[in-house]
DSSP file (Angstrom, degrees, kcal/mol; ACC not computed):
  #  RESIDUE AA STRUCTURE BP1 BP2  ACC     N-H-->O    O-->H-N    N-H-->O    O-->H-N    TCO  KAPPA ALPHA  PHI   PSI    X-CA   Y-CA   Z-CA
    1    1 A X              0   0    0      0, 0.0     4,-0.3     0, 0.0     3,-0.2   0.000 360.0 360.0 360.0 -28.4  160.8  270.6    3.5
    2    2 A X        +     0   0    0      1,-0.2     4,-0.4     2,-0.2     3,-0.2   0.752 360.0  63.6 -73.0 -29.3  164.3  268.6    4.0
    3    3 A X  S    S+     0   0    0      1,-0.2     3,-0.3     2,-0.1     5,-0.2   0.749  80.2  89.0 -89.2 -14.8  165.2  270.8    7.2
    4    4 A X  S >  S+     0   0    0     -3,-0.2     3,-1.7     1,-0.2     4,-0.5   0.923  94.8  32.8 -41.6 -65.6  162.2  269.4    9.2
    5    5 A X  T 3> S+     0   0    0     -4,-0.3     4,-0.9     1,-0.3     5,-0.3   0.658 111.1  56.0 -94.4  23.2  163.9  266.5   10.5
    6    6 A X  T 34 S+     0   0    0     -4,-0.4    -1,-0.3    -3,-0.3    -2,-0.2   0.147 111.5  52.0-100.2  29.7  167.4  267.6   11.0
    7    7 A X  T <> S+     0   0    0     -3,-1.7     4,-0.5     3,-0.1    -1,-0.2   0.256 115.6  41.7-128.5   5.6  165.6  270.5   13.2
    8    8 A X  H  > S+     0   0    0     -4,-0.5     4,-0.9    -5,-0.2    38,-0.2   0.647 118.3  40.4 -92.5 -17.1  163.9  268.0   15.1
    9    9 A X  H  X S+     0   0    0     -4,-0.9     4,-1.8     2,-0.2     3,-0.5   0.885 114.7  57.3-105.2 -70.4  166.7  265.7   15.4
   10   10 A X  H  > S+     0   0    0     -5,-0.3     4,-3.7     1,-0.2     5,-0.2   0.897 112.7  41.6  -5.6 -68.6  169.0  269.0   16.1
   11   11 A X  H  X S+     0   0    0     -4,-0.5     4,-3.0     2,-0.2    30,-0.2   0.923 109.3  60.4 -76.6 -18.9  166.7  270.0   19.1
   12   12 A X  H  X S+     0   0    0     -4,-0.9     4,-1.6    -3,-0.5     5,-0.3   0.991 110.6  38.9 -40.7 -88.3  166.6  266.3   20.2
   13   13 A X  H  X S+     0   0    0     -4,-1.8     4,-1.1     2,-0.3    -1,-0.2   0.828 110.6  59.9 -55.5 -31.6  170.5  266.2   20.7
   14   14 A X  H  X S+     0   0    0     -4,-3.7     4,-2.6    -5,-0.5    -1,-0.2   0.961 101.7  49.9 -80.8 -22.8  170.7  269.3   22.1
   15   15 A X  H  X S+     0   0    0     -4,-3.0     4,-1.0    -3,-0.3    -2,-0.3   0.683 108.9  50.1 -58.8 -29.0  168.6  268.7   24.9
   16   16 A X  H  X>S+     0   0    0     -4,-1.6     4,-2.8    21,-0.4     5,-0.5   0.859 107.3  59.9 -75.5 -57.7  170.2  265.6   26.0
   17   17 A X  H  X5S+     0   0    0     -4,-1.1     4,-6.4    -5,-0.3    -2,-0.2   0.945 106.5  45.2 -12.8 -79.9  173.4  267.5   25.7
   18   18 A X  H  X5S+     0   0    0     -4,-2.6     4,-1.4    -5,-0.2    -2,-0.3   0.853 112.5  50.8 -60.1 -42.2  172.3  269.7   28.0
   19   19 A X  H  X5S+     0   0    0     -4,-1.0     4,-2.1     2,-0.2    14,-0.2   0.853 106.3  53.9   2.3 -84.0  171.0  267.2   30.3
   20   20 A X  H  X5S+     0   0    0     -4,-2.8     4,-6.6    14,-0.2     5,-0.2   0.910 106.3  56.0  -0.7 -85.8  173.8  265.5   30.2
   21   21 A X  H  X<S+     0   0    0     -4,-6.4     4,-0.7    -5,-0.5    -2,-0.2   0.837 109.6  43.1  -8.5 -85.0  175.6  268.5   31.2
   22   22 A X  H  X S+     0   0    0     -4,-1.4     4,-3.2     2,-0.2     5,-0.2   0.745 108.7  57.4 -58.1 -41.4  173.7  269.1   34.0
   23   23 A X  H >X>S+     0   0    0     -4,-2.1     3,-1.6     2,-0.3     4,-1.0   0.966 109.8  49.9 -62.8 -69.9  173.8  265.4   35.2
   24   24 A X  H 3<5S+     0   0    0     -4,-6.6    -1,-0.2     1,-0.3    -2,-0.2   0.683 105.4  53.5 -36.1 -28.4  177.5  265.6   35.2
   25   25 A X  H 3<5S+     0   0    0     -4,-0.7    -2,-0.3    -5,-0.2    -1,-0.3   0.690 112.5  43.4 -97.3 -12.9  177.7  268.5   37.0
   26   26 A X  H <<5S-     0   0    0     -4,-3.2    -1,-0.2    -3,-1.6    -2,-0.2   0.233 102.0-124.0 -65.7  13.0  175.5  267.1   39.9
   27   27 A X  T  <5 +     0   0    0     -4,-1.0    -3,-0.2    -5,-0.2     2,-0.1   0.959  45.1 176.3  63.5  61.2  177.0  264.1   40.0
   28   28 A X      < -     0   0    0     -5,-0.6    -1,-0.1    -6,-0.2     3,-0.1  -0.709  28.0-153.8-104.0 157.7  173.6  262.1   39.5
   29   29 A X  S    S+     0   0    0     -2,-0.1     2,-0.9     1,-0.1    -1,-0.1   0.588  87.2  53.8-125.5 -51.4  174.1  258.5   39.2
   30   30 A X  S    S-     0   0    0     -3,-0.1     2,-1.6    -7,-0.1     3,-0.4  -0.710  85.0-132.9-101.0 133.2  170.8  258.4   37.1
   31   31 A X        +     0   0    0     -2,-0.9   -11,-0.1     1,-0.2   -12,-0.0  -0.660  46.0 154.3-102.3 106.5  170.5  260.8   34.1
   32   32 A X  S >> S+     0   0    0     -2,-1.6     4,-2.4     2,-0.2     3,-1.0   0.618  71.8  42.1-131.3 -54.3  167.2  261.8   35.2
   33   33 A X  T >4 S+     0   0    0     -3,-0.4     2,-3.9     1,-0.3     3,-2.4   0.273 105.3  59.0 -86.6-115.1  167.9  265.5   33.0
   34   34 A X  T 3> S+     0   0    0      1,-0.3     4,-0.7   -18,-0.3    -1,-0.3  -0.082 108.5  44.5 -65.0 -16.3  169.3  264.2   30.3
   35   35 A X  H <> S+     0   0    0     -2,-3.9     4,-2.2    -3,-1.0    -1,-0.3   0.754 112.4  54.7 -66.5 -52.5  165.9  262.3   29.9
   36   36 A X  H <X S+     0   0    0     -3,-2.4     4,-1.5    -4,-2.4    -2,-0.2   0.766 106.6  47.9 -82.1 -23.5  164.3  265.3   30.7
   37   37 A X  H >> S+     0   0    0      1,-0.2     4,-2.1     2,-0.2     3,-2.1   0.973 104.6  66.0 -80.9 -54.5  166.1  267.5   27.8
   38   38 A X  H 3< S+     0   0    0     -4,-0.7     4,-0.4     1,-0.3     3,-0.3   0.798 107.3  31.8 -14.5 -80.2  165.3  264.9   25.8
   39   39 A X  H 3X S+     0   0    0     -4,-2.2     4,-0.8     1,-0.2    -1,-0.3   0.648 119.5  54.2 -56.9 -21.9  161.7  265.4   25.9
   40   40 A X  H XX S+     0   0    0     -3,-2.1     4,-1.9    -4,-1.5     3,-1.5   0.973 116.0  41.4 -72.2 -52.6  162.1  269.3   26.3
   41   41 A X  H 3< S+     0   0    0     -4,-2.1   -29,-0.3     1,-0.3    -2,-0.2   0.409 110.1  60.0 -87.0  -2.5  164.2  269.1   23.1
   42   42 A X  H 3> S+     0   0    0     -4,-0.4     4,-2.1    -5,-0.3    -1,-0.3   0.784 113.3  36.9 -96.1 -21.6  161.6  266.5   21.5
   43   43 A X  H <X S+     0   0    0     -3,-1.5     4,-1.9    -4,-0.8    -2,-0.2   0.609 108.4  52.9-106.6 -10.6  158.8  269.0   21.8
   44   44 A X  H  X S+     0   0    0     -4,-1.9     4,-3.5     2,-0.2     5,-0.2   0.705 109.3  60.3 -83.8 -18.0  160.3  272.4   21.1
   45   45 A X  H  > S+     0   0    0     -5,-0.2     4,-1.3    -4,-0.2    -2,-0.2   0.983 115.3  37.5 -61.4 -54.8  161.5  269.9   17.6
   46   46 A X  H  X S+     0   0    0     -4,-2.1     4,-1.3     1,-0.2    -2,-0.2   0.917 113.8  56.8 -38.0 -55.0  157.6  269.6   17.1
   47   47 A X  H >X S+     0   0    0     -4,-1.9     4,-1.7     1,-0.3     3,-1.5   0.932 114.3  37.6 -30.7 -69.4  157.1  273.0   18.2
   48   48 A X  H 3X S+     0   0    0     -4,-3.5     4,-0.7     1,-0.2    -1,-0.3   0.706 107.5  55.8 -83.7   6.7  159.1  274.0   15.7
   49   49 A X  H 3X S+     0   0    0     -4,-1.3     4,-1.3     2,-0.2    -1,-0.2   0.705 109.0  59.7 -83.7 -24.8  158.4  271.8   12.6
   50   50 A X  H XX S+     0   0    0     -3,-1.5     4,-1.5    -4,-1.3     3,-1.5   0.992 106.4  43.7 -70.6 -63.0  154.6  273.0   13.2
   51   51 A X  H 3< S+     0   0    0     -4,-1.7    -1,-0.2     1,-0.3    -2,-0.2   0.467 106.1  55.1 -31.9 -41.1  155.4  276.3   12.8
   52   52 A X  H 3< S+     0   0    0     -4,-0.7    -1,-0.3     2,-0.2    -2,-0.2   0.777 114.1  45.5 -92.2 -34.9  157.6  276.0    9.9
   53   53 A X  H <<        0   0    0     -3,-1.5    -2,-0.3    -4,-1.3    -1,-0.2   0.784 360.0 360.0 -66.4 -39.0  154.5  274.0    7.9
   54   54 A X     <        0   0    0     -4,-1.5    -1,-0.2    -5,-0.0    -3,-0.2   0.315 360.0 360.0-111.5 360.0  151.9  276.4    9.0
């Protein structure tokens, strides 16, 4: 029950990571993925927190 939010908070930061990443390596002035891994990485944490409950 304790690992729910450190595997939501886990996918959270690793999507932005990657994001990141990516922003650096296109030079983007707005971190437009790093937004978007957020949210990727905020709903595969849901994803998996259902899963683990059900």
């Amino acid at each position: 029950m304790w690992d729910i939010p450190f595997r939501l908070l886990a996918s959270v930061i690793t999507g932005f990571f990657i994001g990141m990443f990516i922003d650096n390596y296109l030079s983007m002035e707005v971190p437009i993925f790093a937004i978007i891994g957020s949210m990727l990485g905020l709903i595969a944490g849901i994803w998996s927190c259902v899963k683990k409950t059900l």
